[in-house]
Backbone bond lengths (Angstrom), bond angles and torsions (degrees), N, CA, C in turn:
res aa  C-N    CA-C-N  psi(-1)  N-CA   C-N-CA  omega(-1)  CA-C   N-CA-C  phi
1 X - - - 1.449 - - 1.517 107.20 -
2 X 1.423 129.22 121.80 0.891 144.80 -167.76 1.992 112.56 -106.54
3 X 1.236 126.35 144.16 1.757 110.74 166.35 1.713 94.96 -138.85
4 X 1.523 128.37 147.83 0.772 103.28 177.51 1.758 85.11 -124.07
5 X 1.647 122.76 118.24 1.434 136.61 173.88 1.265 128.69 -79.28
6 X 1.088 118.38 135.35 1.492 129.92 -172.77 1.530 113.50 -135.86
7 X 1.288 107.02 126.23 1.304 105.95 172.03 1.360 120.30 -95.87
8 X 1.426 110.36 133.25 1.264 116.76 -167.74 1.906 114.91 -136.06
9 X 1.184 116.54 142.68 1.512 128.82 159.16 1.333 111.64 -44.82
10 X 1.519 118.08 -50.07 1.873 125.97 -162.88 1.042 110.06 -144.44
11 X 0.931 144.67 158.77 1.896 139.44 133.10 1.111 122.19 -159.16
12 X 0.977 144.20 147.28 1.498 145.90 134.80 1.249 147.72 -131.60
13 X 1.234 129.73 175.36 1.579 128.72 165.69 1.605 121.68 -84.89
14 X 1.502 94.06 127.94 1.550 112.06 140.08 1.335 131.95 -106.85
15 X 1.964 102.58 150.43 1.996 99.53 171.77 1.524 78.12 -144.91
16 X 1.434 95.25 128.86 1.623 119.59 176.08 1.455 101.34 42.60
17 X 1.533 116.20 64.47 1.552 117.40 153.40 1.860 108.45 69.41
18 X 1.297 88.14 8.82 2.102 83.17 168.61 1.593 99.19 -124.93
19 X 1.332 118.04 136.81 1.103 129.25 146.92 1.752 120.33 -39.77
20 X 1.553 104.66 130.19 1.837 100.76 -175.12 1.591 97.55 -137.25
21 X 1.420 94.29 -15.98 2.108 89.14 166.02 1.500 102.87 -156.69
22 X 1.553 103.40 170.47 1.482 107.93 -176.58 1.352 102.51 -166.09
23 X 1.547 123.98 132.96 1.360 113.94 158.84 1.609 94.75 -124.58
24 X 1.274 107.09 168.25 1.566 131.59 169.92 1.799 91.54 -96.96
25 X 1.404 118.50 176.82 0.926 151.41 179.43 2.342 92.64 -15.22
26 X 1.337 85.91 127.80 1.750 95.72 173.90 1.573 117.10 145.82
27 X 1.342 102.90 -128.57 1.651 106.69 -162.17 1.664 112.80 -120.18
28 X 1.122 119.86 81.31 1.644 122.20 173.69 1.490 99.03 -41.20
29 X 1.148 152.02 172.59 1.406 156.44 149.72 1.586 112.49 -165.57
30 X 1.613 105.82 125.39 1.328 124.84 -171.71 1.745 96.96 -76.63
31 X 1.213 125.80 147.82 1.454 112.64 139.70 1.510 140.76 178.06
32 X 1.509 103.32 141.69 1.052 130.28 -124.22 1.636 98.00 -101.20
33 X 1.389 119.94 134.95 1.424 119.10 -157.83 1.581 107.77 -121.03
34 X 0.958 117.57 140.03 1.756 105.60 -177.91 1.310 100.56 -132.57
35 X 1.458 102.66 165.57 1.887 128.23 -165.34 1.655 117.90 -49.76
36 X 1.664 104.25 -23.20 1.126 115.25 -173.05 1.896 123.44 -102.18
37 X 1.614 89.19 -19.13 1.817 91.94 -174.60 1.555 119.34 -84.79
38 X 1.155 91.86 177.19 1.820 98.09 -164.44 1.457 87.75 -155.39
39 X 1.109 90.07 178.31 1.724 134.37 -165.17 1.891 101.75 -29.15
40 X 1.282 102.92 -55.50 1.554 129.88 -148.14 1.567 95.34 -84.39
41 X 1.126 137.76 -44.91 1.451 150.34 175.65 1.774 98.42 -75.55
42 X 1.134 124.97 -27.07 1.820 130.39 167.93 1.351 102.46 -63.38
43 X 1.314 98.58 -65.28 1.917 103.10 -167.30 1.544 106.28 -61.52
44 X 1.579 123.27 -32.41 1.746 123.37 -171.87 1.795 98.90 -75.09
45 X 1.113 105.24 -31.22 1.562 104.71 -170.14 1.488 100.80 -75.80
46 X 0.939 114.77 -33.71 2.071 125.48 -175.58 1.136 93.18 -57.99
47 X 1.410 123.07 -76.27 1.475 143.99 -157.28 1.999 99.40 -64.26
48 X 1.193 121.06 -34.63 1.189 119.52 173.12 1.978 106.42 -64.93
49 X 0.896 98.65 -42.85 1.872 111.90 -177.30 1.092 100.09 -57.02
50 X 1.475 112.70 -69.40 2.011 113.39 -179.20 1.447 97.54 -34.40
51 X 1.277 114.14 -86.99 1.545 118.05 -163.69 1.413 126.22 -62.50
52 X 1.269 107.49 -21.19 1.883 94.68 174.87 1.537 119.38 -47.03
53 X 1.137 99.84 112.48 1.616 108.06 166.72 1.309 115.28 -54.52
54 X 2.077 126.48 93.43 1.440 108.09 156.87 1.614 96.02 -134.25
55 X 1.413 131.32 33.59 1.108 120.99 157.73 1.932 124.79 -102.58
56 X 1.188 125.85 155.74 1.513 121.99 -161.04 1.337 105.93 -79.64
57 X 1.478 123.69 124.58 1.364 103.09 164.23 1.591 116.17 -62.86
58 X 1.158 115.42 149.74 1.435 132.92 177.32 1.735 110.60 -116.37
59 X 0.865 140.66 -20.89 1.641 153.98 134.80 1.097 146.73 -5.53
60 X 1.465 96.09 -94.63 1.503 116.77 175.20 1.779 105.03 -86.47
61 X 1.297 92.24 135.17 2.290 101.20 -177.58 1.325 103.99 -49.19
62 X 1.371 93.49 -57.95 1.763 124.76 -178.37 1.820 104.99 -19.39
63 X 1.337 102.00 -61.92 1.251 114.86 -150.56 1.737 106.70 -112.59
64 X 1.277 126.45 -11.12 1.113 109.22 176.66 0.915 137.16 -45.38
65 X 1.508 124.95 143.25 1.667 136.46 -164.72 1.170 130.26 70.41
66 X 1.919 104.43 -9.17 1.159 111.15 166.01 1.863 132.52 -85.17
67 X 1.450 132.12 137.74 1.446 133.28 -149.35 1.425 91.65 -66.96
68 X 1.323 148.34 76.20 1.507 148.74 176.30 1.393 98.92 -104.97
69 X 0.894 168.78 -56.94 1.367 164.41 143.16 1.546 132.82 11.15
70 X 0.949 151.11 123.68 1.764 139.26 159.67 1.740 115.74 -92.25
71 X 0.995 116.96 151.67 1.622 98.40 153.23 0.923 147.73 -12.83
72 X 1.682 87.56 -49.68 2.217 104.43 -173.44 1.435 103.29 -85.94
73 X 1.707 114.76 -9.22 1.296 94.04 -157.19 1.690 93.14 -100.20
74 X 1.442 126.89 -26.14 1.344 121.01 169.26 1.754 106.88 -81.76
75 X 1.037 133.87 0.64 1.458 128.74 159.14 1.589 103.03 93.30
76 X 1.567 120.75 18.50 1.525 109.14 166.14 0.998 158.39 -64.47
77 X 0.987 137.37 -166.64 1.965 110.35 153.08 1.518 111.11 -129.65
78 X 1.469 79.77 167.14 1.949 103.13 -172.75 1.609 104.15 -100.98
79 X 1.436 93.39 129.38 1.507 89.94 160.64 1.632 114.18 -116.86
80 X 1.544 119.64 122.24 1.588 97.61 -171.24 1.622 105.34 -109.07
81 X 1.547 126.71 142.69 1.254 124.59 167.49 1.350 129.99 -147.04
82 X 1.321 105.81 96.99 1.489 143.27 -173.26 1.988 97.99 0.41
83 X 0.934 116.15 171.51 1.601 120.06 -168.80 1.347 121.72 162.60
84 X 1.542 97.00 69.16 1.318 110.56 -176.42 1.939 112.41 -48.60
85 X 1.027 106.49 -53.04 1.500 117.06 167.58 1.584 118.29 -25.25
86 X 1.291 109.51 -20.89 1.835 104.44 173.70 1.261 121.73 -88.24
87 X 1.493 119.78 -13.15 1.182 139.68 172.18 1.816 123.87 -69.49
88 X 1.815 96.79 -19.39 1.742 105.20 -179.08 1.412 99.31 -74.81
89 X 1.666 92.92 156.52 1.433 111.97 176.00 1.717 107.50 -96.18
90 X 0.959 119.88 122.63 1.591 115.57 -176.89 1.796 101.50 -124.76
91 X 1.251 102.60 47.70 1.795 84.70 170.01 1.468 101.88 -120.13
92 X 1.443 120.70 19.65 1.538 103.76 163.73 2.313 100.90 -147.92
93 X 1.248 87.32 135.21 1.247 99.24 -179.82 1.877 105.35 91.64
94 X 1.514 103.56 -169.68 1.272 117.03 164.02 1.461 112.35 -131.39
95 X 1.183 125.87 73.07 1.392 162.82 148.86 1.416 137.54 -156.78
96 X 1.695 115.70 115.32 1.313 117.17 -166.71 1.590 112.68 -52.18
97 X 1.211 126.27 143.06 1.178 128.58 152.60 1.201 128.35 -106.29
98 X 1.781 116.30 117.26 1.368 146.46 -126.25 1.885 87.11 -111.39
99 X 0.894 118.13 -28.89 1.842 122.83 174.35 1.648 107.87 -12.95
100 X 1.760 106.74 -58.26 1.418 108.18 -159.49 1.928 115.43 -63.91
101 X 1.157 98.15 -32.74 1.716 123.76 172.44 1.297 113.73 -34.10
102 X 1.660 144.84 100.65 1.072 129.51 138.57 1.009 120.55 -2.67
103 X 1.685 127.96 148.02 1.292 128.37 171.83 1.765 96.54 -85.73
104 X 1.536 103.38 157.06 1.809 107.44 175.73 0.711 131.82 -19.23
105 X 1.747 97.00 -76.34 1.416 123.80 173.62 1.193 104.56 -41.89
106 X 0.902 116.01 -104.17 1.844 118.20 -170.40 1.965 116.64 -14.80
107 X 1.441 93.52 -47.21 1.295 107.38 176.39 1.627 140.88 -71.21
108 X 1.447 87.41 -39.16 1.935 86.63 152.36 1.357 117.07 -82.53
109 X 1.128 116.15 6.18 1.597 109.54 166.56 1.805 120.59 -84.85
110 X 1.233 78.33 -42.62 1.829 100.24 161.13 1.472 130.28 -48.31
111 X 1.520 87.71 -54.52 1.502 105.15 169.35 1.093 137.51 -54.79
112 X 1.661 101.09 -27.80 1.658 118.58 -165.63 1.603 91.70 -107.80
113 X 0.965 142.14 -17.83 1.447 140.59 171.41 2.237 87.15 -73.78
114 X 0.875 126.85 -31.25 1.953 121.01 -164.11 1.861 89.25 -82.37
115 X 1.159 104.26 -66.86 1.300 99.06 -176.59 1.479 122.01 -77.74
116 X 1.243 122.19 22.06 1.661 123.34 146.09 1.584 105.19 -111.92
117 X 1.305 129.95 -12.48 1.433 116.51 158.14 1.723 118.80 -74.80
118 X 1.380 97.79 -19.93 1.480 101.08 -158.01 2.312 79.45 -81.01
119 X 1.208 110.70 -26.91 1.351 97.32 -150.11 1.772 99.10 -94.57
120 X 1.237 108.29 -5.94 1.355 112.80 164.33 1.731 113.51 -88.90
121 X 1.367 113.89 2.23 1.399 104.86 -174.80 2.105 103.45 -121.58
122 X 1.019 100.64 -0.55 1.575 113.87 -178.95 1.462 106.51 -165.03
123 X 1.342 106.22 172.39 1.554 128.67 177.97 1.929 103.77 -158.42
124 X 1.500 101.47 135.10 1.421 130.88 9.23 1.504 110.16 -105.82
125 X 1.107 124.34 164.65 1.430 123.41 -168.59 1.666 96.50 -131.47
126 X 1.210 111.06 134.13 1.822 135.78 -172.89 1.487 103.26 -106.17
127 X 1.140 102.43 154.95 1.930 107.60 167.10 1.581 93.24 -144.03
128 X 1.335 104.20 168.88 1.447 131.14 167.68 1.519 93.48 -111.88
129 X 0.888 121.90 -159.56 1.706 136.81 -143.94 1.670 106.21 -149.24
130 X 1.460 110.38 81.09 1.347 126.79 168.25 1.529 137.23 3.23
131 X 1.419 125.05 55.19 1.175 113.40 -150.93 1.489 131.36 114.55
132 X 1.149 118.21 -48.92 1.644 154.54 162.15 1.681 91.92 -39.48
133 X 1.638 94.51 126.42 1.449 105.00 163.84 1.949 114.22 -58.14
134 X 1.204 113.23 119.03 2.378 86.44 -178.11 1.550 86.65 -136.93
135 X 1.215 79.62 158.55 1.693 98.51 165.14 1.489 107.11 -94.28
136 X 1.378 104.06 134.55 1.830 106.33 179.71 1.667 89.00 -104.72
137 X 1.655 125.36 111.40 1.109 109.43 163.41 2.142 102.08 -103.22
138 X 1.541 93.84 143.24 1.545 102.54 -178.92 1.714 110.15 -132.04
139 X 1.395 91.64 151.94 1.421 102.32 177.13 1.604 94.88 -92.53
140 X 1.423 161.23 141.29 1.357 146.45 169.43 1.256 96.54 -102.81
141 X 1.858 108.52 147.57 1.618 114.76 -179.04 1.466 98.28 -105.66
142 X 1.742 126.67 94.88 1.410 100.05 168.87 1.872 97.05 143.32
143 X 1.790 118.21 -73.39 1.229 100.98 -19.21 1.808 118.84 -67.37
144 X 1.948 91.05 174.11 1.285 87.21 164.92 1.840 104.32 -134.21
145 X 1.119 116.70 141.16 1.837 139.44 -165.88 1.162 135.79 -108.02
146 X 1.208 157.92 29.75 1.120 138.13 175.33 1.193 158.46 -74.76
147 X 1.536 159.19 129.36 1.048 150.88 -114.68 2.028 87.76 -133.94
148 X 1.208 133.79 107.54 0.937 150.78 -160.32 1.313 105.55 -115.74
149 X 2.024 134.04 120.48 1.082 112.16 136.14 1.532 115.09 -163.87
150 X 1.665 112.77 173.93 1.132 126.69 -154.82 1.554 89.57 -102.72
């Protein structure tokens, strides 16, 4: 299971020109599900997202400007939206290979078990729309990126 995080000022989802999630200031997060994960590798990857330190403390003298912070700990929100696409293998040829990817089915089930753990462990918590072509529009903080996984 792969997420790839971004810190952002704004963002949200569209499917066919309506808004279906939105956070203000926090953690966009891609993520990407493979043939083999379950439940337990969902909840470690969540709990890794809350806490990754990439926001600045503003606080402590000591530490200002430095990424000491998580999500949970400046009080933001997550928006998460599924992305089978992080799961391809691209180190041979010029076409992704989509093989490693859970199938849907299986996978929005997965998905929807991450974002009801993720929403019992923080607030507020965003979705994109399962499958659904969307536009992710983002404000980026930085930027700042990471490629996260369990």
């Amino acid at each position: 299971m792969k997420a790839l995080i971004q810190r952002v000022h704004h963002a949200r989802v569209e499917v066919q020109g309506e808004s279906v999630g939105k956070i203000d200031g926090g953690v966009l997060a891609y993520i990407g599900i493979g043939k083999s994960d379950d439940f337990e590798q969902a909840k470690r990857l969540v709990d890794k997202i809350l806490s990754y330190r990439i926001f600045e403390n503003t606080t402590d003298a000591d530490k200002l400007g430095k990424m000491d912070k998580s999500v949970a700990d400046v009080g933001g929100g997550l928006l998460l939206v599924s992305q089978f696409t992080l799961m391809a293998l691209t180190d041979k040829g010029r076409r992704p290979d989509f093989g490693p990817a859970m199938p849907p089915d299986q996978a929005a089930l997965l998905f929807e078990q991450l974002v009801e753990y993720a929403k019992q462990r923080h607030m507020p918590v965003a979705t994109g729309q399962f499958g659904a072509h969307m536009q992710v529009i983002a404000h980026n903080d930085g930027p700042i990126n990471f490629i996260l996984e369990v």
